[in-house]
Structure formats: structure tokens, C-alpha cells
C-alpha positions as CSV (number, residue, x, y, z in Angstrom):
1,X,109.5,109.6,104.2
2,X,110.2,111.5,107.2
3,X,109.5,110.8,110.6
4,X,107.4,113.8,110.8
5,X,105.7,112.7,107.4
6,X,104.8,109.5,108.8
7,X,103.3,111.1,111.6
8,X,101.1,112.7,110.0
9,X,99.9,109.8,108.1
10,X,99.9,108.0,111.1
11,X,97.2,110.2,112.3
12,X,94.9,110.2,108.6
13,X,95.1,106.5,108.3
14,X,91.0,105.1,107.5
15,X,90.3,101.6,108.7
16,X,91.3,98.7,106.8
17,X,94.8,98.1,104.7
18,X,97.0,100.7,103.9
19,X,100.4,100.9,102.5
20,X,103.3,103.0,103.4
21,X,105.7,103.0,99.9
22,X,109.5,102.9,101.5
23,X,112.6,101.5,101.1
24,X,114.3,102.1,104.3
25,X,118.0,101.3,104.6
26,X,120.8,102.1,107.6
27,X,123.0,103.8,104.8
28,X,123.3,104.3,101.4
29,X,125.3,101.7,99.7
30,X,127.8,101.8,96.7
31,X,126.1,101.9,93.3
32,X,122.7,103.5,95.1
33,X,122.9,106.2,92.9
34,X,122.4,103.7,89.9
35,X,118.9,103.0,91.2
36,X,118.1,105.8,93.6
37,X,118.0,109.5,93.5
38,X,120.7,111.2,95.1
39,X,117.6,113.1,96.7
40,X,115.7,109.5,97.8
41,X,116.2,109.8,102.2
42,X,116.1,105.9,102.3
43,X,118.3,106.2,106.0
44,X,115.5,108.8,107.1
45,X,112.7,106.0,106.1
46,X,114.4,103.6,108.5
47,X,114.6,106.2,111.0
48,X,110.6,107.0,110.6
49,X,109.9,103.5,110.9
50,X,112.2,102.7,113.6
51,X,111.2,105.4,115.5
52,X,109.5,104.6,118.9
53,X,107.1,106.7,118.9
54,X,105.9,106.5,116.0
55,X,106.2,102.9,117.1
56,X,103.9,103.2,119.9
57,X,101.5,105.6,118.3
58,X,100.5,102.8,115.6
59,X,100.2,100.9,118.8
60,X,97.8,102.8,120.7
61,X,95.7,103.1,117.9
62,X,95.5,99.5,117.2
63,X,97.2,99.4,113.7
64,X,99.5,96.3,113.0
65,X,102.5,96.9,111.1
66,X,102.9,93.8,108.4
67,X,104.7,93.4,105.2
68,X,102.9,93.1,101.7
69,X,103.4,89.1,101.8
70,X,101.9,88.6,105.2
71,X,98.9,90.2,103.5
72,X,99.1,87.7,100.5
73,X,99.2,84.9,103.0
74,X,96.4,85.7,104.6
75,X,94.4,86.8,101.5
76,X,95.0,82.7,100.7
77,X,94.3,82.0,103.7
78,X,91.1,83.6,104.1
């Protein structure tokens, strides 16, 4: 997941949930390789999603970022 690949989700996204799949990370860590592909961009997820303009593009279109159990929580809730 690249910043430009989230981007251009961003943009596509249809009303309701969705779910962005990542597993950002500010480095890769010893024994990564054990559970991640050398290939996995896990510091260029974190970048995407840290990214302020991606950032304020989910903003301007009125999309609120949450994790999956905030959604549990209010599915219980509700």
C-alpha cells in the first residue's frame, strides 16, 4: 500500500464501511522476514496513512478513519 495507491482508493471509496488491509510499521523489525515477505512495504503503509494529505482528503470528503474494534463497539452498541 502506497501512498499513491491509497489515493486512489481514497477517491473510489462507496458510502458506508470499508476496509483498508495494512499493517503499517516505522521499520522493519528483526525476525520480519519470518512473517512477512521481504517484498511486504509495511514502512510505505505507515507513510500512506500518515500522510497529510491523504489525511485531509478523507477529511474533506467526510470519511472517518476507525479501527476494526471501534466498529465492533458500535455494532454492540447499536
Amino acid at each position: 500500500m502506497t501512498s499513491a495507491r491509497v489515493a486512489r482508493f481514497i477517491d473510489h471509496l462507496p458510502d458506508g464501511v470499508s476496509e483498508l488491509y495494512c499493517h503499517p510499521a516505522t521499520r522493519r523489525w528483526p525476525g520480519a522476514t519470518d512473517n512477512l515477505p521481504e517484498s511486504y512495504l509495511c514502512v510505505e503503509e505507515f507513510n500512506a496513512l500518515a500522510d497529510p494529505e491523504r489525511r485531509a482528503r478523507l477529511e474533506h470528503l467526510g470519511v472517518r478513519r476507525a479501527a476494526f474494534r471501534d466498529l465492533a463497539l458500535a455494532i454492540r452498541h447499536h
